[in-house]
N, C-alpha and C positions, 0 to 999 in steps of 0.2 A: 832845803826842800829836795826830795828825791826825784828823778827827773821821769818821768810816765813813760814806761815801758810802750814800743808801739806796739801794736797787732797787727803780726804776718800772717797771711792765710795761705792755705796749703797754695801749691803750683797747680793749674788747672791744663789739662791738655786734652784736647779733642781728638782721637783718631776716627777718623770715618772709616775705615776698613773694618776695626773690631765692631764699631754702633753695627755698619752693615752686617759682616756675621750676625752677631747676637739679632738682629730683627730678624734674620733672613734663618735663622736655626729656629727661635722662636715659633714662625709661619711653618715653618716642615714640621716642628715636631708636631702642631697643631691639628696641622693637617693627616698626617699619617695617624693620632690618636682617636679624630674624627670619623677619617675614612675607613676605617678598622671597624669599627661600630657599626654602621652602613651595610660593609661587605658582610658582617659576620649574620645578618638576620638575612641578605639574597641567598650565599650560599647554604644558608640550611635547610631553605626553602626550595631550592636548585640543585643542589648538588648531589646528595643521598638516595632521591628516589623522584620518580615521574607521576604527577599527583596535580590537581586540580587547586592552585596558589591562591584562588580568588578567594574561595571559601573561609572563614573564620577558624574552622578547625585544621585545613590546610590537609585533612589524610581522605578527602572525595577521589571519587576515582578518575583520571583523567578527561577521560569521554563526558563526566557532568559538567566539562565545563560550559556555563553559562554564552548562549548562542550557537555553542557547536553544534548541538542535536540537531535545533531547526535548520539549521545551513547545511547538514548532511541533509537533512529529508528532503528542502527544497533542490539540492543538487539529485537526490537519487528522482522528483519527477522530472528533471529535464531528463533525466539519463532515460527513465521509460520512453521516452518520446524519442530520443536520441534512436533506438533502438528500431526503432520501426522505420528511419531513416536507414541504418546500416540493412536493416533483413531489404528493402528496396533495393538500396545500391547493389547487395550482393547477387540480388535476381537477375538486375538490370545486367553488370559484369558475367556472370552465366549466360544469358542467352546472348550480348553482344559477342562475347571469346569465338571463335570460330572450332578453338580445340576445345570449349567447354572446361576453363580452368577449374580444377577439383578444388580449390581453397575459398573458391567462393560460391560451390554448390551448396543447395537449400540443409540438408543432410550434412553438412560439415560446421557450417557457420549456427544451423540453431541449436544445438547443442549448446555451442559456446556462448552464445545468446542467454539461452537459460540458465546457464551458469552465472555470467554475468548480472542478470540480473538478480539471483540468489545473493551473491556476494556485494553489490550493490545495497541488499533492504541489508543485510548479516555484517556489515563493513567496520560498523561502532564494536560490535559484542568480540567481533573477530579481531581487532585491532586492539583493544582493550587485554585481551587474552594475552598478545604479545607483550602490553605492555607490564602486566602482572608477573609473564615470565624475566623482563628485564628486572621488575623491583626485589624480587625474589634473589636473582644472581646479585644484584647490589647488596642487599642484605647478608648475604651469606661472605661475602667481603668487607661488610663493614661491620656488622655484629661480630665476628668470628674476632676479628681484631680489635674491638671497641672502641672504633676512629671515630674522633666527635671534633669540634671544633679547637680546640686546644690541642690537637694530635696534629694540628697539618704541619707541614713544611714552614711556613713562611706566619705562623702564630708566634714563633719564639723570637725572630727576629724584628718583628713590630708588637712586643708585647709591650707594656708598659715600661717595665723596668729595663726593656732592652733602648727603648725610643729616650730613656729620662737619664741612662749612661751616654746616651751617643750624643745628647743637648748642646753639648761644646764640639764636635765633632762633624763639620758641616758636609765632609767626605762619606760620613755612616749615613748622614739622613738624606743626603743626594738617593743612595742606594736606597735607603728605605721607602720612600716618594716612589722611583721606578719601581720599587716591588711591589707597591700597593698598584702602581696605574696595569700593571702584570696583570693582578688581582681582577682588576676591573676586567680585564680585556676577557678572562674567563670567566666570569659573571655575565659580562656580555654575550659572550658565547651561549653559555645557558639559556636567556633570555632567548636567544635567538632559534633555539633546539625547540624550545616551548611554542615560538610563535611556527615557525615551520610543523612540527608535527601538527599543530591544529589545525594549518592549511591541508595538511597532508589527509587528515581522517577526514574534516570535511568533503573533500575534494575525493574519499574514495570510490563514490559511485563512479564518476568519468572516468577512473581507472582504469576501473571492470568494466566498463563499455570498450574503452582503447584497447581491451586484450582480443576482441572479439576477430579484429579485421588484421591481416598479416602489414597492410601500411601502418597499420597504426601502432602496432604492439612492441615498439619501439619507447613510445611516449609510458606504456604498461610498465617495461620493465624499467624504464628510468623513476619512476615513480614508487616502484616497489626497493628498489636500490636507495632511496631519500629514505627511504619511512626504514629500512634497516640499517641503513649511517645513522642515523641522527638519532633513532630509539636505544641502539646497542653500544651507541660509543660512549654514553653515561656510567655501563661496566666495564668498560673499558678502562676508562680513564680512572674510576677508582678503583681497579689492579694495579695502576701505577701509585697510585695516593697512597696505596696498602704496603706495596715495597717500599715508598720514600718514608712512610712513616717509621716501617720497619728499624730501617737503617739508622746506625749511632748519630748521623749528620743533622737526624730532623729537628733536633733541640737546641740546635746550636744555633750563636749568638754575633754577632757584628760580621766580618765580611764573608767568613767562611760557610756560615749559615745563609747568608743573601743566597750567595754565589748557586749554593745548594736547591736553595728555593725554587732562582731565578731555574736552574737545570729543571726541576719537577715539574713546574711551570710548562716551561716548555716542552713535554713530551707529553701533558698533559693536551696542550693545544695541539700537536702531531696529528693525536689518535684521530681525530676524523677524515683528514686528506690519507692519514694512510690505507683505514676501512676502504674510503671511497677509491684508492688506488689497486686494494685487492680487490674490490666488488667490480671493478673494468679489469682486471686482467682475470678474472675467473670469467667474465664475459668471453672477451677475446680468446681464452682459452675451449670455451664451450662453443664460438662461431669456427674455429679451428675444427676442433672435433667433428661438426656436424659438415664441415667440408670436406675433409678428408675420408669418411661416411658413405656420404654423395658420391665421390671418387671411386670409392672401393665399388660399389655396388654398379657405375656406369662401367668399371672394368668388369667385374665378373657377368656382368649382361653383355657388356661387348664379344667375350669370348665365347660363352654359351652361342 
């Protein structure tokens, strides 16, 4: 009799490190394949042009958005009534002044009253105007160059095939996770442009009442400074997309291409602190000027 061979079965060994990798590559790839998806229907809805997102057809023009009209009209009748408070005060400051301050005589303030009030009922069609002129300068940056979503920065390195090479690679998809949460942060930003400008048009009758009175027209010009950061840095920022696209780096794939992203990104998010860092030094430069002005003209009265 032949004697019955036993049966060996393979060695079995457990590493938890590789199980950990392999789950923990799994989840990122998963994640970054997900979140890709997500971003890719905010940004096209955000990014390209300033337009009314609610809508189904998505090309309304920003001012239709749903609430904003009524909440400008009810802000422009507080502003009328506002208005009859300022022509008061200013009468009131005229006859208390002993010298009869000239900035708050009847003849200096209702002019600007009337104006105010014009640009007050005209605030929608006139802000709208600018916002036609931003989509227009976007357009002519992105059509020119036919940037579409497949063209950005940070598409080639969370594309499919870049995310399904890097699957063993727990170093690639660490980076690619930070470039998607990148993503987010200016998505969010968008979102945030969106919700401020619609504070901002509602809110423009109080503006033009703030410009009327020199206490107030402080609050006028910071308001007018919001609504051109935050309208104009959308071309902004896709003069940057336009260059990053340009360049041989945008297509590129694992760290070199992140690295690249992560750079575009970031100058991307720049553009508005820096807008708002020129929009205060043309200030400062312009309260300069107007004192130095002042200067010149107490000297040549002094010497006369």
């Amino acid at each position: 009799m032949t004697p019955v061979a036993l049966l060996t079965l393979p060695p079995f060994t457990l590493n938890p490190l590789s199980l950990l990798n392999g789950l923990l590559s799994s989840a990122l790839s998963q994640f970054v394949a997900s979140a890709r998806t997500a971003l890719d229907s905010d940004l096209q809805r955000y990014l390209f042009s300033t337009h009314d997102v609610s809508g189904a057809g998505g090309g309304e023009q920003f001012v239709n958005t749903p609430g904003l009209v009524s909440l400008n009209h009810l802000l422009g009748l507080a502003t009328g009534a506002l208005l009859v408070a300022i022509l008061l005060y200013s009468g009131l400051r005229t006859v208390t002044d002993a010298g009869g301050e000239r900035r708050h005589q009847l003849q200096v303030v209702l002019p600007r009253a009337m104006a105010a009030l014009a640009l007050g009922v005209f605030s929608l069609p006139l802000i709208q105007q600018l916002i036609d002129l931003n989509n227009a300068l976007c357009q002519v940056v992105v059509g020119g160059a036919a940037v579409s979503l497949s063209d950005l920065p940070w598409s080639s390195p969370l594309s499919g095939p870049a995310i399904a090479s890097a699957s063993n690679n727990i170093f690639l998809l660490l980076f690619a996770a930070a470039l998607v949460l990148a993503v987010v942060i200016l998505a969010l930003a968008y979102v945030v442009r969106y919700t401020l400008l619609a504070v901002l048009c509602a809110s423009a009758p109080l503006a033009a009442a703030a410009w009327i009175l020199p206490e107030t027209r402080g609050f006028a010009r910071q308001w007018g400074r919001l609504l051109i950061v935050s309208l104009f840095m959308q071309f902004v920022q896709l003069v940057v997309l336009r260059v990053a696209v340009a360049l041989a780096f945008a297509r590129g794939q694992g760290v070199g291409g992140m690295l690249f992203a992560f750079a575009s990104l970031y100058l991307m998010l720049r553009v508005p602190g820096a807008m708002n860092v020129a929009a205060h030094y043309q200030t400062s430069a312009e309260s300069a000027g107007r004192r130095w002005s002042r200067a010149v003209r107490k000297l040549a009265a002094t010497e006369v």
